[in-house]
C-alpha positions, 0 to 999 in steps of 0.5 A, spaced: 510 393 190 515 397 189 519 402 194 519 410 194 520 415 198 523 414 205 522 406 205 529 406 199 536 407 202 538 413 202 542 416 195 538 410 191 531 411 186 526 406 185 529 405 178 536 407 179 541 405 171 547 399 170 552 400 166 557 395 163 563 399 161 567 398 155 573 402 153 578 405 155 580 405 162 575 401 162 570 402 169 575 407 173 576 410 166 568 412 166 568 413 174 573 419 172 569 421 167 563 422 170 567 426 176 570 430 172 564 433 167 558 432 171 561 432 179 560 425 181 563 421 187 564 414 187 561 410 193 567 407 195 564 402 200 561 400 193 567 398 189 567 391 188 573 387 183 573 380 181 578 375 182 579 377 175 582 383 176 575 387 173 570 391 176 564 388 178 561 393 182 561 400 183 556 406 184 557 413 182 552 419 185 551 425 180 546 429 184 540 425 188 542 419 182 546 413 183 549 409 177 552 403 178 556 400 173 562 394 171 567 393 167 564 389 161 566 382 161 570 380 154 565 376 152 558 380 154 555 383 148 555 391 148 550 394 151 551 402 149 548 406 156 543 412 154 543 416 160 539 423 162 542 428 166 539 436 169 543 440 169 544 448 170 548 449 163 548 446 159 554 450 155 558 448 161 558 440 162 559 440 154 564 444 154 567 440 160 565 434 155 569 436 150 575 437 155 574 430 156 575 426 151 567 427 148 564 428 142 559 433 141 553 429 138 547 435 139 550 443 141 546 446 146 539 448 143 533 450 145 527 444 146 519 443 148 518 445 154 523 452 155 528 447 156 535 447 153 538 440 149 545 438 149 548 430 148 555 428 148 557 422 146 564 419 152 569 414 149 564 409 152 559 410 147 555 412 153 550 417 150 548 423 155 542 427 154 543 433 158 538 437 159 537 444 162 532 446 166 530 453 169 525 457 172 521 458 166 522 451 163 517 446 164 518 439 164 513 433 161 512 431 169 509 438 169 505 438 164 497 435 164 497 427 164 495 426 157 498 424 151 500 430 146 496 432 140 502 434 137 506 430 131 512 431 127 510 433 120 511 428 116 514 432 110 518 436 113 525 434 115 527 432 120 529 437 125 537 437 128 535 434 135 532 428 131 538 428 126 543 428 131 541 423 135 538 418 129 546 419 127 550 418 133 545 411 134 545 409 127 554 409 128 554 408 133 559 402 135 563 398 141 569 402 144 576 400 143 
């Protein structure tokens, strides 16, 4: 039913995320962005404007990933992206986040698996997960295929992955 493999076009997922950008600098804002914090190139056979002057196709590689994106029509809904990246330090791409405009949401801090978390938060309200993974880490795919035992404890609180996220999606509001 769906592709895999070597029967997608090259540099594309079966599912591969849509972003309709708002804020500032609009889509070319966020294409800079990426570029500039995590190394992506813009397919530029992709780049497509409207006959109003916005954006309303391009895709940006980052690694073996594609995202495609658009400026977002005036009148749509916004509609905040959560996007996932690996990445080799973590302590740098939030470092170049920051240089860039973002806000720090969860610093560098180590999670399940020997993995390392970090989220920003770009003047799009994107909210990029990044997680670091590394020769001794281990990632849910690797893991047995069954359903965890393992739960929060109720009476404790919170730890400071969950705060952090609850309270950056919990605020968060459309770019100006």
């Amino acid at each position: 039913m769906t592709l895999t493999g070597d029967a997608l076009p090259p540099g594309y997922g079966t599912v591969n995320p849509f972003v309709a950008v708002r804020g500032p600098g609009g889509a070319e804002g966020f294409l800079g962005f990426v570029a500039d914090v995590l190394g992506g190139r813009e397919t530029r056979a992709a780049h497509t404007v409207d006959a109003d002057g916005l954006l309303i196709h391009a895709e940006v590689r980052i690694g073996d990933s594609t995202i495609m994106l658009c400026d977002a029509k005036p009148h749509w809904a916004f509609t905040p992206a959560l996007l996932q990246v690996y990445v080799r330090d973590a302590d740098e791409v939030v470092a170049r986040a920051r240089a860039a405009g973002a806000e720090i949401v969860t610093a560098p801090t180590p999670f399940h698996g020997g993995q390392r978390l970090a989220r920003v938060l770009d003047a799009w309200s994107t909210l990029w997960w990044l997680f670091e993974y590394g020769p001794a880490s281990t990632a849910p795919s690797e893991a047995p295929d069954v359903l965890p035992s393992w739960r929060p404890d109720p009476a404790a609180p919170p730890s400071y992955v969950h705060r952090t996220v609850d309270a950056a999606l919990t605020g968060l509001t459309p770019p100006r």
